[in-house]
N, CA, C and O of each residue as an XYZ file, in Angstrom:
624
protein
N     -10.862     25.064    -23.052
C     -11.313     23.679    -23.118
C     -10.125     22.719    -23.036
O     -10.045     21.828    -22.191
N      -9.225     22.963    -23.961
C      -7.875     21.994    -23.939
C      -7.350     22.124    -22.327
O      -6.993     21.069    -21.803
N      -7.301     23.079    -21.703
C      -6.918     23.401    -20.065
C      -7.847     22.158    -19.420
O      -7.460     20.992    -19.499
N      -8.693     22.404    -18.987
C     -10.020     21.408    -18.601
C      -9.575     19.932    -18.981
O      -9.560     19.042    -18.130
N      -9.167     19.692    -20.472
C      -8.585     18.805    -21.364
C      -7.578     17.614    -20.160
O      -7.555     16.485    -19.669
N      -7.073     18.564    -20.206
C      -5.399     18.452    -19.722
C      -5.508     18.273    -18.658
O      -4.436     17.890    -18.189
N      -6.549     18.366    -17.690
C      -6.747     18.724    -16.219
C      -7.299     17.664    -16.002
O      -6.760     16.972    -15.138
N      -8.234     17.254    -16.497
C      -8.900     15.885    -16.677
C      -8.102     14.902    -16.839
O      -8.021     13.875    -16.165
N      -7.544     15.199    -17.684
C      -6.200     13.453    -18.362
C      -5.218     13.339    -16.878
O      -4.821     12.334    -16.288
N      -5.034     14.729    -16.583
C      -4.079     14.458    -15.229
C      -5.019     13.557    -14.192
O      -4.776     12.390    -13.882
N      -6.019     14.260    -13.774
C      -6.909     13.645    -12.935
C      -7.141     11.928    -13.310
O      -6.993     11.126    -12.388
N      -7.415     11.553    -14.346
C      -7.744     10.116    -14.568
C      -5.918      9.574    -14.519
O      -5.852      8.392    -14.183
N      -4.845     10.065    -14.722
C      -3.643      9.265    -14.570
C      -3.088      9.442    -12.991
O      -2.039      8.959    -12.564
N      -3.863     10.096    -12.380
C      -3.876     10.056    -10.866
C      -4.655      8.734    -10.598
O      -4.193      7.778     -9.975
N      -5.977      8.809    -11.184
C      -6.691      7.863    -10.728
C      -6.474      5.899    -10.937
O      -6.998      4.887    -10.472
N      -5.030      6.356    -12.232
C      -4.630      5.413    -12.144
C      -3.791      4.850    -11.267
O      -3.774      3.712    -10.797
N      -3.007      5.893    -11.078
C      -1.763      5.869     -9.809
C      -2.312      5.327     -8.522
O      -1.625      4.520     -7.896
N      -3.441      5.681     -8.086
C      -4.230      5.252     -6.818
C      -4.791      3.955     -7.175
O      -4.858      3.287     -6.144
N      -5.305      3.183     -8.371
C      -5.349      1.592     -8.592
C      -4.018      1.047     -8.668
O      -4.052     -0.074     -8.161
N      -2.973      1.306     -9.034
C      -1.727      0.550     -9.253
C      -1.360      0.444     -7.513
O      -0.962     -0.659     -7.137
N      -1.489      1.589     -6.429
C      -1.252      1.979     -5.155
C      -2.326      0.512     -4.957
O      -1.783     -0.588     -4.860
N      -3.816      0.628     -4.913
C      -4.616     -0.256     -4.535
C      -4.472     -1.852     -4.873
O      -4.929     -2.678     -4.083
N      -3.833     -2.239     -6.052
C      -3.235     -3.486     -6.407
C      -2.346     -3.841     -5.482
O      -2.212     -4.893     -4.858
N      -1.708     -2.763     -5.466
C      -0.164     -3.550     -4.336
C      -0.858     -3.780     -3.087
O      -0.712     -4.936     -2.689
N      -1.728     -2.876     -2.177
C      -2.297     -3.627     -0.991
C      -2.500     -4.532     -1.264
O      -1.664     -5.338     -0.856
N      -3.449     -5.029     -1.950
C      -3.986     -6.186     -2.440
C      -2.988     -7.583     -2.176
O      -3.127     -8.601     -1.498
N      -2.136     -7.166     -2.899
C      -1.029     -8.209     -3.011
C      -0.356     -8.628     -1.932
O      -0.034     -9.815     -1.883
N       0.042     -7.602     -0.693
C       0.273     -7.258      0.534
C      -0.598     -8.110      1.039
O      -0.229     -9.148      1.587
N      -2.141     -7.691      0.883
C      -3.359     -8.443      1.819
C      -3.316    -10.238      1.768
O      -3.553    -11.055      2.658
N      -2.904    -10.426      0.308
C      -2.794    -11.671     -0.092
C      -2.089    -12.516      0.338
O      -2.320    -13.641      0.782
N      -1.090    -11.878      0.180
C       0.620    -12.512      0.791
C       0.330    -12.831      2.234
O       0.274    -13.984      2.662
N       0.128    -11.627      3.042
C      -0.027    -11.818      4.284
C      -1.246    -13.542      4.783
O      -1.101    -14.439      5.613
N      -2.148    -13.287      3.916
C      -2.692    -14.247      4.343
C      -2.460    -15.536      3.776
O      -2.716    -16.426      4.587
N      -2.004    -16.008      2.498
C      -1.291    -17.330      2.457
C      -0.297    -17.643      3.383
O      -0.258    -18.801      3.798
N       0.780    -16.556      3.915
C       1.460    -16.725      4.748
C       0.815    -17.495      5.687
O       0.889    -18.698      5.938
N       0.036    -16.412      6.263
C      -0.948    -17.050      7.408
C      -1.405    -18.207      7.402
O      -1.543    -18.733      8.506
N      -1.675    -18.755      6.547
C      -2.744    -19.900      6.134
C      -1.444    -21.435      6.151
O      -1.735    -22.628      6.224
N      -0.409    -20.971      6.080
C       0.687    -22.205      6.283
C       1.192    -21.617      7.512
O       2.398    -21.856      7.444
N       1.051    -21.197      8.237
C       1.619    -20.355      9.677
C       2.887    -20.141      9.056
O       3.688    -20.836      9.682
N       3.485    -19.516      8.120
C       4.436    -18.314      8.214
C       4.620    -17.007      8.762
O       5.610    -16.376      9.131
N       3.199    -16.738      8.707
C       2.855    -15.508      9.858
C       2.408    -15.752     10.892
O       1.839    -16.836     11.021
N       2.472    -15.092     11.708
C       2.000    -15.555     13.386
C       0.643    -14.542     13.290
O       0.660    -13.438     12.744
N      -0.426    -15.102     13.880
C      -1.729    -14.386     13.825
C      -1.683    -12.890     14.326
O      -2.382    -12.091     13.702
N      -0.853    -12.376     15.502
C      -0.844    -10.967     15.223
C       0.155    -10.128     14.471
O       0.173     -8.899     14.529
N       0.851    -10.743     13.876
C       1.345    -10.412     12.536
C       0.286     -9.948     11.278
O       0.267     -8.989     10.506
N      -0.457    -10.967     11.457
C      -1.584    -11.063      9.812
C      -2.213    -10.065     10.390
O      -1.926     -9.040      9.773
N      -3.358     -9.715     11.793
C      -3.538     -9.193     11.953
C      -2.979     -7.466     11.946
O      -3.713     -6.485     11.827
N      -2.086     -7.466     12.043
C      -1.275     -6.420     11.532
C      -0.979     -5.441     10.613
O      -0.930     -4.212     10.573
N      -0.785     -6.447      9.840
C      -0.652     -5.960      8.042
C      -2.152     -5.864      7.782
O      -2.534     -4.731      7.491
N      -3.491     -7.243      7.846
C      -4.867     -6.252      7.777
C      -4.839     -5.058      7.989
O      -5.059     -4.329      7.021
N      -4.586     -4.487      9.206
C      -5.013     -3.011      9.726
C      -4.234     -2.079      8.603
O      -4.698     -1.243      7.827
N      -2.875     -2.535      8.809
C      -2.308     -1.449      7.684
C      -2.883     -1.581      6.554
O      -3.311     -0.524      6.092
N      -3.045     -2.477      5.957
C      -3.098     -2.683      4.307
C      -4.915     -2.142      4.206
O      -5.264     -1.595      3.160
N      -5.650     -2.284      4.999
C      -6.568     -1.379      5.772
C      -7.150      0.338      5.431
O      -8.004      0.951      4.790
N      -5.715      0.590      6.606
C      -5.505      2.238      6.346
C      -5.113      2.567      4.972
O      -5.673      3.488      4.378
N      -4.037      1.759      4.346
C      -3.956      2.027      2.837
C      -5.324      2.393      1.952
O      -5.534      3.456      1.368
N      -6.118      1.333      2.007
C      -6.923      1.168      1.396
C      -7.825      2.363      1.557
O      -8.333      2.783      0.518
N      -8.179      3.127      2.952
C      -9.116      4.229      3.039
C      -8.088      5.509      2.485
O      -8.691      6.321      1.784
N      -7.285      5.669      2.604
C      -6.444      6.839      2.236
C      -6.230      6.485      0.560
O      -5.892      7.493     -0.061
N      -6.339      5.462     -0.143
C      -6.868      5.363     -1.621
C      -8.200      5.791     -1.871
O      -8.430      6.506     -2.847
N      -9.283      5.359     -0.943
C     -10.332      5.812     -1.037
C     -10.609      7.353     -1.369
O     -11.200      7.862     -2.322
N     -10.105      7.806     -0.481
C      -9.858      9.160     -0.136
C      -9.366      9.839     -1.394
O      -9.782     10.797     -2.045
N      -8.607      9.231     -1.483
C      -7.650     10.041     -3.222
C      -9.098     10.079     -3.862
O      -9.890     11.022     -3.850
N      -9.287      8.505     -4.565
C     -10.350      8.649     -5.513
C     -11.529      9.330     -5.686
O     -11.949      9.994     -6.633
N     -12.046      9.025     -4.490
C     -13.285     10.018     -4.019
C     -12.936     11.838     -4.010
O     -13.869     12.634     -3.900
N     -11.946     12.155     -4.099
C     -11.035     14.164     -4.927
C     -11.367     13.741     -6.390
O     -12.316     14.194     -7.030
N     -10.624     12.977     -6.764
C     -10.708     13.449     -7.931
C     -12.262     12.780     -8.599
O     -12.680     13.211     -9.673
N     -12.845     11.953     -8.006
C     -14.156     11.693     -8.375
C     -15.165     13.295     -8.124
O     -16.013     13.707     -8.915
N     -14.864     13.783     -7.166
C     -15.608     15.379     -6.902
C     -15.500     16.020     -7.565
O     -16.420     16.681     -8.046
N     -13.531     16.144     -8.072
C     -12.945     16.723     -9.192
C     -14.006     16.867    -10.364
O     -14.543     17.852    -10.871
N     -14.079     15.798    -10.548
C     -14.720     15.334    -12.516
C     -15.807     16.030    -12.411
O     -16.189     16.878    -13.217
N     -16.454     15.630    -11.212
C     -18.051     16.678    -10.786
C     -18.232     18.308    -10.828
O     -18.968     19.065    -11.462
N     -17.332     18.460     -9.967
C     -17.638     19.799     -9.419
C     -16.928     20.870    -10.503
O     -17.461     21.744    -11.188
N     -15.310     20.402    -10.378
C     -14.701     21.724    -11.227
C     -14.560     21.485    -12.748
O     -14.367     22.444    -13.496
N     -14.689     19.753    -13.392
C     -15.193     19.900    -14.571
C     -16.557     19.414    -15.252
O     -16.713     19.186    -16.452
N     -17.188     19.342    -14.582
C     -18.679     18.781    -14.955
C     -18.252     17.869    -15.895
O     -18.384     18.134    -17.090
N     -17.791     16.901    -15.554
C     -17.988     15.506    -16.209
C     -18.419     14.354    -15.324
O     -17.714     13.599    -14.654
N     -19.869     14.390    -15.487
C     -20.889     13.721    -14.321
C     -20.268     12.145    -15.356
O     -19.582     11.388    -14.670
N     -20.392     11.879    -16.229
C     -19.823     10.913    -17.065
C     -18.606     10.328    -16.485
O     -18.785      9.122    -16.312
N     -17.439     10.714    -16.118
C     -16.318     10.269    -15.949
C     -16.606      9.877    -14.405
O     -16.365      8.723    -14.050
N     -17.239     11.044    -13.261
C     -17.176     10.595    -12.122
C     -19.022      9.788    -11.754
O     -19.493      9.863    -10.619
N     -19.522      9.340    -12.505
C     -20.279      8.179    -12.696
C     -19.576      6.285    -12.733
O     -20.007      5.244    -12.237
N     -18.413      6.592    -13.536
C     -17.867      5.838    -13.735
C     -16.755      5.245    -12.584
O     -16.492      4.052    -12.432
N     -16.061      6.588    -11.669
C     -15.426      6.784    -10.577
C     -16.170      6.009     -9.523
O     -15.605      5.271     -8.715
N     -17.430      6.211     -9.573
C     -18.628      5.556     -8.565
C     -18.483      4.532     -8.818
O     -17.766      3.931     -8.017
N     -19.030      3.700    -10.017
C     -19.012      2.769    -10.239
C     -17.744      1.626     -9.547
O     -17.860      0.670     -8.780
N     -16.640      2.197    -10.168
C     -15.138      1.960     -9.740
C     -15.132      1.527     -8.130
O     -14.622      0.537     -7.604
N     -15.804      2.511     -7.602
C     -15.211      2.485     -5.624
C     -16.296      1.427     -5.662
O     -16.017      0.264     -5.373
N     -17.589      1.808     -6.027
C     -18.246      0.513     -5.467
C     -17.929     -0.885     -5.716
O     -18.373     -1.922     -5.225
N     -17.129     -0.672     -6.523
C     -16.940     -2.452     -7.115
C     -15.747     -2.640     -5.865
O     -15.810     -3.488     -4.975
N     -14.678     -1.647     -6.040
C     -13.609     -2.154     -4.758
C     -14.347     -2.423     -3.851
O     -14.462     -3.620     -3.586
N     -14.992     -1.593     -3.176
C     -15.641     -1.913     -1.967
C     -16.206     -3.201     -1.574
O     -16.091     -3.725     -0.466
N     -16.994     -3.782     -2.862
C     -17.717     -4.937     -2.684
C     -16.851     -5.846     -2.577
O     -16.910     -6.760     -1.755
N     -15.704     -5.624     -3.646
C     -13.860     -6.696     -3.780
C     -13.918     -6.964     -2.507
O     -14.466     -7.964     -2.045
N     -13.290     -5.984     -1.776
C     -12.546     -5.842     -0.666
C     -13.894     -6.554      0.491
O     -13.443     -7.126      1.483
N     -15.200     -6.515      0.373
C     -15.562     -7.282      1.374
C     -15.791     -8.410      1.458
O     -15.706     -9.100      2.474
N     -16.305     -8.927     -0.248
C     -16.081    -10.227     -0.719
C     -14.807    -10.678     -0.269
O     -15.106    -11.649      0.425
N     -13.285    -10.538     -0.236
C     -12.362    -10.772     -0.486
C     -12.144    -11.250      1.197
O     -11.719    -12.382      1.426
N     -12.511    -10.170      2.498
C     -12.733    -10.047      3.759
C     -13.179    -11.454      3.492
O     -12.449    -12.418      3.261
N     -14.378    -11.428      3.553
C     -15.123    -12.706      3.817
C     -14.768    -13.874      3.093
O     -15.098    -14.824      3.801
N     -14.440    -14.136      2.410
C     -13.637    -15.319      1.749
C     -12.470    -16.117      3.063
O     -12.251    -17.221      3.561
N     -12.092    -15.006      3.127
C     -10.328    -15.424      3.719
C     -11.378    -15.375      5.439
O     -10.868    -16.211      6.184
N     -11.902    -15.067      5.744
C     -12.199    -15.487      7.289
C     -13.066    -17.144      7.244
O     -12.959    -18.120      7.987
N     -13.926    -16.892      6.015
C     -14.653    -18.650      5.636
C     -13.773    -19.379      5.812
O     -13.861    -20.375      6.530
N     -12.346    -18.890      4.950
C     -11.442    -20.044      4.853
C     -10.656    -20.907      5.973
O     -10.382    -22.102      6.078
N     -10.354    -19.436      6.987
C      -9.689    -19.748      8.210
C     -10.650    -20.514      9.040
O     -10.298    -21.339      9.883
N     -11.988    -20.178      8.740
C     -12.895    -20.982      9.682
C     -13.240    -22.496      9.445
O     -13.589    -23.328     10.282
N     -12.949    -22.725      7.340
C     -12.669    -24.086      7.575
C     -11.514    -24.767      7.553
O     -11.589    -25.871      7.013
N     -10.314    -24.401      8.037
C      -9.664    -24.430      8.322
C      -9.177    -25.261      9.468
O      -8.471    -26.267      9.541
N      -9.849    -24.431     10.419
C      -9.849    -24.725     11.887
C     -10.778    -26.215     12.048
O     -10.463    -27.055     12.891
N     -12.098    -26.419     11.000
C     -12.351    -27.592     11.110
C     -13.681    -27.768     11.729
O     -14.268    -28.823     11.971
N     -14.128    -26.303     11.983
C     -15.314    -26.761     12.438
C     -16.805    -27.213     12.246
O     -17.705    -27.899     12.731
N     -16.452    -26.334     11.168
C     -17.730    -26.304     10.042
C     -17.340    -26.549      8.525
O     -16.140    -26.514      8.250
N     -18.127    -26.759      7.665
C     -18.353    -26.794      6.301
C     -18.487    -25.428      5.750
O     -19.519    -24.765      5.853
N     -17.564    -25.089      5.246
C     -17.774    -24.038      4.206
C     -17.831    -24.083      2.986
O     -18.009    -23.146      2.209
N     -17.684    -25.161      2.767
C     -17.057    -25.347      0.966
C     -18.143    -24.854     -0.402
O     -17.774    -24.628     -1.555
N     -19.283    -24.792      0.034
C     -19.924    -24.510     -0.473
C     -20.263    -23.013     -0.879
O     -20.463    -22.529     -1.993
N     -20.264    -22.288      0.699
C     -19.924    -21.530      0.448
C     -18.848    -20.162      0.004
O     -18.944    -18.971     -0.294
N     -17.710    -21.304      0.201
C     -16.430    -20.188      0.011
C     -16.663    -20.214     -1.995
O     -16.912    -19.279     -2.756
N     -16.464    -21.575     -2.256
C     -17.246    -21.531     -3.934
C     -17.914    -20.687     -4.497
O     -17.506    -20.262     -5.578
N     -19.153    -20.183     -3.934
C     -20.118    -19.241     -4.172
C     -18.900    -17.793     -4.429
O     -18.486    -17.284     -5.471
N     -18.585    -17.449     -2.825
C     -17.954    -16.898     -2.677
C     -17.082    -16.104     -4.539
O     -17.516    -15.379     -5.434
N     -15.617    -16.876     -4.241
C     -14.623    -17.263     -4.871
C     -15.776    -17.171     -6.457
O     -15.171    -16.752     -7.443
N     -16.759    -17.400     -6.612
C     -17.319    -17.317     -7.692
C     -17.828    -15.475     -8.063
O     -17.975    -14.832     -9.102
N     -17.970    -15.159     -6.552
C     -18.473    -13.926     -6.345
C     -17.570    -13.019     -6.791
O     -17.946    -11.994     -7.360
N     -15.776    -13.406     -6.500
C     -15.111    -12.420     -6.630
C     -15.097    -12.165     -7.872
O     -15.150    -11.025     -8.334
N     -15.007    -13.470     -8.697
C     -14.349    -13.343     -9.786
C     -15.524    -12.296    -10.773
O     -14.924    -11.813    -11.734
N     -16.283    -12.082    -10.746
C     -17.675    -11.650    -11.462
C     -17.390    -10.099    -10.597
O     -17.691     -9.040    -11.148
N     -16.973    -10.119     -9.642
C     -16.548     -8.703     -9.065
C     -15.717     -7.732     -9.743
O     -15.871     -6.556    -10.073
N     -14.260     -9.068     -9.910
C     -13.156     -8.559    -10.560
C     -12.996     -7.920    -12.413
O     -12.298     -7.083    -12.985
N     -14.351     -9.127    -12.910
C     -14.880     -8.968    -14.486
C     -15.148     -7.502    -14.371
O     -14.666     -6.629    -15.093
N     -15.991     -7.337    -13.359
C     -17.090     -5.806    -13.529
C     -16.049     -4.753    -13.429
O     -16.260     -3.615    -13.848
N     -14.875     -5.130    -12.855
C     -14.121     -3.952    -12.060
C     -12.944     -3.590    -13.446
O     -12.394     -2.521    -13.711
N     -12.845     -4.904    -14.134
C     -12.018     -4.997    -15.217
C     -12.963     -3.905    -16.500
O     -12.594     -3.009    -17.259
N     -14.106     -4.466    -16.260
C     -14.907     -3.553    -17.531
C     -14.548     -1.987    -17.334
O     -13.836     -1.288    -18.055
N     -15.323     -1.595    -16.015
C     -14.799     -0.599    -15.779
C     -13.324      0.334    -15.837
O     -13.175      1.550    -15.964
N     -12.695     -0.360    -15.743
C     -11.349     -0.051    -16.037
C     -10.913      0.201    -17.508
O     -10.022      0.999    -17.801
N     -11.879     -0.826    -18.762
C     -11.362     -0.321    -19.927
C     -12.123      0.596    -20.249
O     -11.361      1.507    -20.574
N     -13.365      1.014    -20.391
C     -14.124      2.729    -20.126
C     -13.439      3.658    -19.366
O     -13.885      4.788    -19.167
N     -12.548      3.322    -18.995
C     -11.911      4.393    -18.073
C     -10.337      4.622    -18.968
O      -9.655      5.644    -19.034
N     -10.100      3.309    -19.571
C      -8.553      3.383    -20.078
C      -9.263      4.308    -21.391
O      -8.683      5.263    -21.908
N     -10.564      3.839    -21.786
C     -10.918      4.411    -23.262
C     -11.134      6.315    -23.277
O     -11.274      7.077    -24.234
N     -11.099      6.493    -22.303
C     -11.690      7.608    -21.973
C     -10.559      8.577    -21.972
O     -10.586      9.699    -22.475
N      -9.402      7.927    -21.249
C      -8.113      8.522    -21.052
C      -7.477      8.186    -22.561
O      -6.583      8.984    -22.842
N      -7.701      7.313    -23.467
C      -6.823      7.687    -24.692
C      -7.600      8.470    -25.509
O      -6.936      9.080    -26.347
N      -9.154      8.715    -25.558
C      -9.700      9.601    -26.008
C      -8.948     10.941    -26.158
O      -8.487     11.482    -27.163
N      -8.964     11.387    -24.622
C      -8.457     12.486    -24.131
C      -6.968     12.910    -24.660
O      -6.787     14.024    -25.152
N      -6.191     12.206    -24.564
C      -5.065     12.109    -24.624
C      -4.959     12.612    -26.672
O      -4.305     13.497    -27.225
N      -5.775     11.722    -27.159
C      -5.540     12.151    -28.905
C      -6.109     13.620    -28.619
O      -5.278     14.527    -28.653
N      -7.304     13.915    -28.368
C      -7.877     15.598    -28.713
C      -7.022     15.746    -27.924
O      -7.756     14.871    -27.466
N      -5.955     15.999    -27.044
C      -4.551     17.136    -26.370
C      -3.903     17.322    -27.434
O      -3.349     18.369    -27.769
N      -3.954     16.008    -28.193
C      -2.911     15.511    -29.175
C      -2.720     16.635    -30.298
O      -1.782     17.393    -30.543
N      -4.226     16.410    -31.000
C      -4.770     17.015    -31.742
C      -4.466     18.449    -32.025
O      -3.850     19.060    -32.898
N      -5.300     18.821    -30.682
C      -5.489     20.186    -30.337
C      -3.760     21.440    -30.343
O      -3.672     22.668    -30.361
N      -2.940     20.597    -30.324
C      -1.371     20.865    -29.906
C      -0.451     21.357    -31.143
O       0.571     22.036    -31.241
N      -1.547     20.501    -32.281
C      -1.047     20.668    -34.041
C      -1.132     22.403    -34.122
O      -0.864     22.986    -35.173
């Protein structure tokens, strides 16, 4: 059981390693596009870093979704990779909310239309994204110090 224990705690401090990995795109994605948004970047530049920061993002996917199988398959903790689910779906929704924000913006931008209303909504959307994604994250931090005392424990 302590093996399993131990196997698990690794698995969820992987799974942290792949959000700290997923933050920095983020930040990447961000950058790139304020850049953009004062033309510091030249549009196939921004375009650019999208694609990469992109591929990042599916090859995080990828991680999470192992060790989400992980929790399933080789330790039956439908509990932990319930929570894993939870997790990708909220990025997912981030990341398209986040998509669509920044193309509204460029579009009012350009001047042609009214968005304001809806980038608001939007921008309201993320943040209620980011809450859910935050909750999730402390069930997930709680779970890993759980774990971490019974290793603890178990070690006496």
């Amino acid at each position: 059981m302590a093996d399993n224990d131990s196997l698990i705690l690794k698995g969820l401090q992987s799974l942290s390693k792949a959000q700290d990995t997923r933050l920095e795109l983020y930040k990447e994605f961000d950058d790139a596009y304020k850049d953009y948004l004062v033309d510091a970047c030249p549009p196939e530049q921004y375009h650019s870093i999208c694609k990469i920061v992109t591929e990042g993002f599916q090859e995080v996917s990828l991680d999470v979704q192992a060790i989400e199988r992980a929790m399933l398959d080789a330790f039956n903790r439908k509990d932990i990779a319930t929570m894993i689910r939870r997790l990708q779906e909220a990025e997912k929704e981030k990341l398209r909310e986040t998509a669509t924000l920044q193309i509204l913006s460029i579009e009012a931008r350009k001047g042609d239309k009214d968005y304001d209303d809806t980038i608001q909504e939007k921008t309201s959307l993320l943040k209620q994204i980011q809450a859910n994604i935050q909750d999730i994250w402390d069930e997930i931090r709680q779970e890993t110090a759980e774990l971490s005392f019974q290793l603890a424990d178990n070690s006496k």
